[in-house]
Every structure is written in structure tokens, then in C-alpha cells.
N, C-alpha and C positions, 0 to 999 in steps of 0.2 A: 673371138677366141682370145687373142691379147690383151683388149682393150675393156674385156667386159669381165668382172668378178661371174664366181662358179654360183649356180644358186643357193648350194650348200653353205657358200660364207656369206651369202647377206641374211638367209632366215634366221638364223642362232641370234645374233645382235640383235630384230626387232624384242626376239622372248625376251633378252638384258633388258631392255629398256623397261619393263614391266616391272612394277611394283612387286616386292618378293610376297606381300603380303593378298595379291592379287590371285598370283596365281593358285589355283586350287590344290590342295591334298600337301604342298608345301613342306608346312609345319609338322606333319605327318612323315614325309619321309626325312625330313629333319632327325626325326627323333627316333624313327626306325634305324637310320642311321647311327643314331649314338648307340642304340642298343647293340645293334652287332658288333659294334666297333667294339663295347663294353664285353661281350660275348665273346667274341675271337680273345681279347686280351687274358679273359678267364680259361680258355681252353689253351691257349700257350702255358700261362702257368700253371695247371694241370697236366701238361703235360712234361713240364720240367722238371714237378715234381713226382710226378709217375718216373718218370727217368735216373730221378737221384736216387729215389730208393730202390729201383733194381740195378744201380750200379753197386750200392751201398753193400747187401745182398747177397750180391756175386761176391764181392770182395770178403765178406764174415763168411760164408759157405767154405768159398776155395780157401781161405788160412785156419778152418777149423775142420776142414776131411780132408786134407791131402798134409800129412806129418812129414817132417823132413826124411828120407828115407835110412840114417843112421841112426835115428832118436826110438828104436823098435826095440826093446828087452834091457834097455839102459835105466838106470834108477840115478 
């Protein structure tokens, strides 16, 4: 129990030792990888930009229907 590593920590290290180009499908999730990564980043910026224009929006709506309440039959 003290003296002996968990088997958890010796097997991950033999997989390290393997050539990255050994292992199968690899490359593959390498690059599924970038893709979501690329994906997520687009779906933030869509949605920051979804966000600026309903704050935008809100902002032209509420200073063009609600008049200051003294500005009503004054020329």
C-alpha cells in the first residue's frame, strides 16, 4: 500500500512512451480537436455579437418611445 504505486499511475506512462504517430485515430482527434475548438470560438463570437445588438436595440427603442414627460404640446 505505501511502498507500491496505484495501477492507475503506472499504465498512463507506458501509453507516453509510445510514438504519437503509432497510436491509432491520433491525428484524427487531433484535428477534431482544432475543429471544435475553432467552433466554440465562432459560437462565442456569435454570441457577443447576438448580445451587442439587443443591447444596441434596447437602447434606440427606449430613447425613441418613451419622451421626456414635459416635452408633450411644446413647440
Amino acid at each position: 500500500m505505501y511502498g507500491k504505486p496505484a495501477l492507475g499511475t503506472v499504465l498512463p506512462l507506458a501509453g507516453m512512451a509510445a510514438a504519437p504517430e503509432a497510436i491509432p485515430g491520433l491525428p484524427l482527434a487531433k484535428a477534431l480537436q482544432a475543429i471544435a475548438g475553432a467552433g466554440f470560438v465562432l459560437y462565442c463570437l456569435t454570441a457577443c455579437v447576438l448580445i451587442s445588438i439587443r443591447i444596441r436595440m434596447r437602447r434606440r427603442i427606449a430613447t425613441k418611445a418613451l419622451p421626456h414627460p414635459g416635452d408633450q404640446g411644446q413647440i
